[in-house]
C-alpha positions in Angstrom: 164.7 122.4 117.4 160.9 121.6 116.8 160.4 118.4 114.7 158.5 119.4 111.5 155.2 118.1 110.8 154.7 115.1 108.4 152.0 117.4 106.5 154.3 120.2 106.4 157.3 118.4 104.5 154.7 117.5 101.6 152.4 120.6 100.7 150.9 118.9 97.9 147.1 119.0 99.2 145.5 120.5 96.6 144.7 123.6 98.7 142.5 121.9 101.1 142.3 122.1 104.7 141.7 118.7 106.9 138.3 119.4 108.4 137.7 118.5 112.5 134.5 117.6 113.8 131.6 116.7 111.7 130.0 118.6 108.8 126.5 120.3 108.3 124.6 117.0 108.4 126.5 115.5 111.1 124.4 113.1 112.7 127.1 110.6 113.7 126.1 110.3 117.3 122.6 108.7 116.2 124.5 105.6 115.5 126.6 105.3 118.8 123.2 104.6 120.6 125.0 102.1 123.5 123.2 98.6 122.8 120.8 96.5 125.4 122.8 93.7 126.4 121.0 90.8 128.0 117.2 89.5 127.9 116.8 91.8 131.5 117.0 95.0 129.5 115.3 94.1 126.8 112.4 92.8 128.4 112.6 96.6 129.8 112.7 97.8 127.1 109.0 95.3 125.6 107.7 95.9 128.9 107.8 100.2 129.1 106.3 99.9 125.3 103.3 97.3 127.0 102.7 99.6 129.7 102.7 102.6 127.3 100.1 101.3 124.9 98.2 99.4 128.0 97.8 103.1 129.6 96.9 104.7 126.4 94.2 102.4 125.6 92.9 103.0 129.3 92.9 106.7 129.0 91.0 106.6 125.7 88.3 104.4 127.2 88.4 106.6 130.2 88.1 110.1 128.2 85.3 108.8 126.1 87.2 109.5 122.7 85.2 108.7 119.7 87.1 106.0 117.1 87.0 108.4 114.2 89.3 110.7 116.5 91.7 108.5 118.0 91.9 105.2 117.5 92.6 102.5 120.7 95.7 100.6 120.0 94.2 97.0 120.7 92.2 97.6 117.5 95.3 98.8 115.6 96.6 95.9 116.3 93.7 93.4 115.5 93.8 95.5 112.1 97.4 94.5 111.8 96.9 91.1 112.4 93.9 90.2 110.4 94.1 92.7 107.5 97.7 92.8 107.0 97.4 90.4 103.9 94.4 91.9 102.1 95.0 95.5 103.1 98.5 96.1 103.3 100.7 93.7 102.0 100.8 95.2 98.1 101.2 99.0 99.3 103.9 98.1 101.7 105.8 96.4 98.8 105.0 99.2 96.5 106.2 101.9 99.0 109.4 99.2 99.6 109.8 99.2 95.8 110.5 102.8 95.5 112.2 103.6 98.1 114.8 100.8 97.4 115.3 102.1 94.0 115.3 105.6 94.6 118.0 105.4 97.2 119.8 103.2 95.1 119.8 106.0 92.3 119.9 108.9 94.9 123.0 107.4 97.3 125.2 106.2 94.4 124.7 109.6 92.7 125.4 111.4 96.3 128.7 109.6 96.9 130.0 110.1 93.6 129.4 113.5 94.0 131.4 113.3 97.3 134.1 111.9 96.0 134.3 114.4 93.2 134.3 117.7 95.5 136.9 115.9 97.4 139.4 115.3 94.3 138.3 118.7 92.9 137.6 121.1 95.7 136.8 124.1 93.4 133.7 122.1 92.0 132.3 122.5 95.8 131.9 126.2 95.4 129.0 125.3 92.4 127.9 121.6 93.6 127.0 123.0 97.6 124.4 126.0 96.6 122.4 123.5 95.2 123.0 120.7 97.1 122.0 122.8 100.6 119.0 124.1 97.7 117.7 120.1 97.8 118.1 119.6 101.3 116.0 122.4 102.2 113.3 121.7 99.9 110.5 119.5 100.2 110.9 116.8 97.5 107.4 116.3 97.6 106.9 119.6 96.3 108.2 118.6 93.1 105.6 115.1 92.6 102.8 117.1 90.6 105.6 118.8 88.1 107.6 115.7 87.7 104.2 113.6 87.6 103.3 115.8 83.8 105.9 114.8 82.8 106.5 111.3 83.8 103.0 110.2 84.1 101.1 108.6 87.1 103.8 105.2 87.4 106.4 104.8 90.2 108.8 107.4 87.8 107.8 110.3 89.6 108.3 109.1 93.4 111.5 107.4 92.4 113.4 110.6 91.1 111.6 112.3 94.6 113.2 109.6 96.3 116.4 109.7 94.9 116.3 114.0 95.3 115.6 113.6 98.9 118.5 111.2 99.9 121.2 111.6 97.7 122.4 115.1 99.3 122.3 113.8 103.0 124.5 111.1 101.6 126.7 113.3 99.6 126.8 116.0 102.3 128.2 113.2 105.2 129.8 111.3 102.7 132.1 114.6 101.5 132.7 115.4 105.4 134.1 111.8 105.9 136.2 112.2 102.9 137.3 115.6 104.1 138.5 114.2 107.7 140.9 112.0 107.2 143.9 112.6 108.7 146.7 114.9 106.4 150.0 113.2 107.4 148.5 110.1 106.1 147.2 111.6 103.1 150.6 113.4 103.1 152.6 109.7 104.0 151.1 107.9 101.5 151.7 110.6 98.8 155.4 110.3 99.9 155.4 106.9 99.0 153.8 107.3 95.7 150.7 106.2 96.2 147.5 107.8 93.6 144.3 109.3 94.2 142.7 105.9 93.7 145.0 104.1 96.3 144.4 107.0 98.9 140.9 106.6 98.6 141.0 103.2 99.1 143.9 102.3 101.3 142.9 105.5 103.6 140.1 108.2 102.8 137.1 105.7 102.4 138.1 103.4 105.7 138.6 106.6 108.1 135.1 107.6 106.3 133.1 104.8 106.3 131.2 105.8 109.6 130.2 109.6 108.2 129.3 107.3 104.9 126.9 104.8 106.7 125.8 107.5 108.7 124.7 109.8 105.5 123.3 106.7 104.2 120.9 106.1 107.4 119.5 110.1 107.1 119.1 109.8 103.7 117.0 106.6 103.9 115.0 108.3 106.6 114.3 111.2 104.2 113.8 108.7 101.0 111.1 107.2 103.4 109.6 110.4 104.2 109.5 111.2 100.5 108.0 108.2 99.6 105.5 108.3 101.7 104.6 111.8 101.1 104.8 111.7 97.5 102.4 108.8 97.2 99.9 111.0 99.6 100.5 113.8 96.8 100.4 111.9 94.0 97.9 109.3 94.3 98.1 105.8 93.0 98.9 102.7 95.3 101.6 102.2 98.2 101.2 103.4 102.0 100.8 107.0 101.6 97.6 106.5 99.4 96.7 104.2 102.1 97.0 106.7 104.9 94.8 108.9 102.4 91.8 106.6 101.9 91.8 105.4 105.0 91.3 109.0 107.2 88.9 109.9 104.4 86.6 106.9 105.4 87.5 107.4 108.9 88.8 103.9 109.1 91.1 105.1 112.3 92.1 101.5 113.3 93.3 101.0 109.3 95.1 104.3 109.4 96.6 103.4 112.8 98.0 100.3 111.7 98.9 101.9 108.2 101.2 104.3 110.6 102.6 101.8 112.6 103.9 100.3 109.5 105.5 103.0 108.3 107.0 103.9 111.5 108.3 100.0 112.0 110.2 100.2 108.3 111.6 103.5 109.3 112.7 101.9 113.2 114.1 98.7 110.8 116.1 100.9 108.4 117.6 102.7 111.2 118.7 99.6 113.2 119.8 98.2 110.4 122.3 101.1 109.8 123.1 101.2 113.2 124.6 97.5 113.3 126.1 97.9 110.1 128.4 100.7 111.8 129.0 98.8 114.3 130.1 95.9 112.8 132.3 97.5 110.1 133.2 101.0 111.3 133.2 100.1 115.8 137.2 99.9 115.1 137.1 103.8 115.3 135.2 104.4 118.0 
């Protein structure tokens, strides 16, 4: 005689289906990126990126490519070094400004929506139209409508921000939710346990990595926004940086305004990554 499963003893699940393998913003594999370990592979790792912008520089010399097209990285990076405090400084903390308090809005929004599709699956039939609706849009689209109505300040960024990353975390942050294993939902129920105590004891642990991971894409589309919305929109921080600078074909600036932006995005992302693996490696 077959031993009956755990799950099957206790149907109580609410109508809802543990799901296997990752969800439609599954992106989990971004933070298993195997580590360097010793200084011999990262000095690899320094050297490649020496020899990449050494050859670079030499093939723009070589080609005869006018500054105002392409801009050699040796002056990027004397424009990093010797105009970082007068040119840069006070856009990079405006664009670090509102992208920490958009996400802020955006992610805590996003996983409280997660955890309410997951306690009341019917609500997933209205939330996910408009959710996938977000994620497919261009929150930079929406800058010169929110900007009538919240004026030129940081408002208008913030709430494009917040529209661009909450849904990548809610999206992950549901899927974790959603994997945990039934006959430990269904053990715990046997012993009694509530909704609150199965989220904590079991559902949020076992989805912690989706939940970091959904934090890391939408921080990478918060940044995006950011960046884009302030190109839109006008006023101060990077974007508007990127815009003055190519329209006075200042090349070098608007290399080293690039490099920025792409260094914050590479910090964001390793930041994520260790995060995961120091509090969610115990799944791998």
């Amino acid at each position: 005689m077959a031993t009956d499963n755990l799950a099957e003893k206790i149907p109580d699940f609410n109508g809802v289906a543990p799901i296997q393998g990752g969800g439609p913003v599954d992106v989990s594999a971004l933070a298993s990126v195997r580590r360097a370990k010793g200084f011999k592979e990262i000095s690899k790792v320094l050297l490649l990126g020496i020899l990449v912008v050494t050859l670079l520089e030499f093939i723009l010399i070589w080609t005869k490519t006018p500054l105002y097209i392409f801009p050699r990285p040796t002056l990027v990076i004397k424009s990093l070094f010797h105009d970082f405090g007068p040119l840069y400084r006070q856009p990079l903390l405006q664009t670090v400004q509102e992208f920490f308090v958009g996400l802020a809005f955006g992610a805590s929004i996003g996983l409280a929506l997660a955890v309410l599709v997951t306690l009341k699956p019917g609500l997933d039939i209205f939330i996910s139209p408009y959710i996938i609706i977000m994620v497919t849009t261009p929150m930079i689209a929406l800058i010169p409508f929110l900007m009538l109505k919240f004026g030129f300040g940081m408002t208008p960024r913030v709430i494009a921000v917040a529209l661009a990353s909450g849904p990548m975390v809610m999206i992950n942050s549901a899927t974790g939710f959603r994997r945990t294993n039934a006959e430990l939902i269904a053990l715990g129920k046997s012993y009694g346990a509530t909704e609150f105590q199965l989220f904590r004891k079991i559902r949020f642990p076992f989805a912690l990595p989706m939940i970091i991971v959904g934090f890391m894409v939408g921080s990478i589309f918060g940044l995006l926004t950011a960046v884009g919305s302030e190109m839109v929109g006008g006023g101060g921080g990077l974007g508007n940086r990127l815009v003055y600078f190519s329209s006075l074909v200042r090349m070098a600036n608007f290399g080293a305004v690039l490099v920025i932006v792409a260094t914050f995005g590479v910090a964001l992302y390793s930041f994520f990554t260790f995060v995961n693996r120091k509090y969610a490696s115990w799944q791998v």
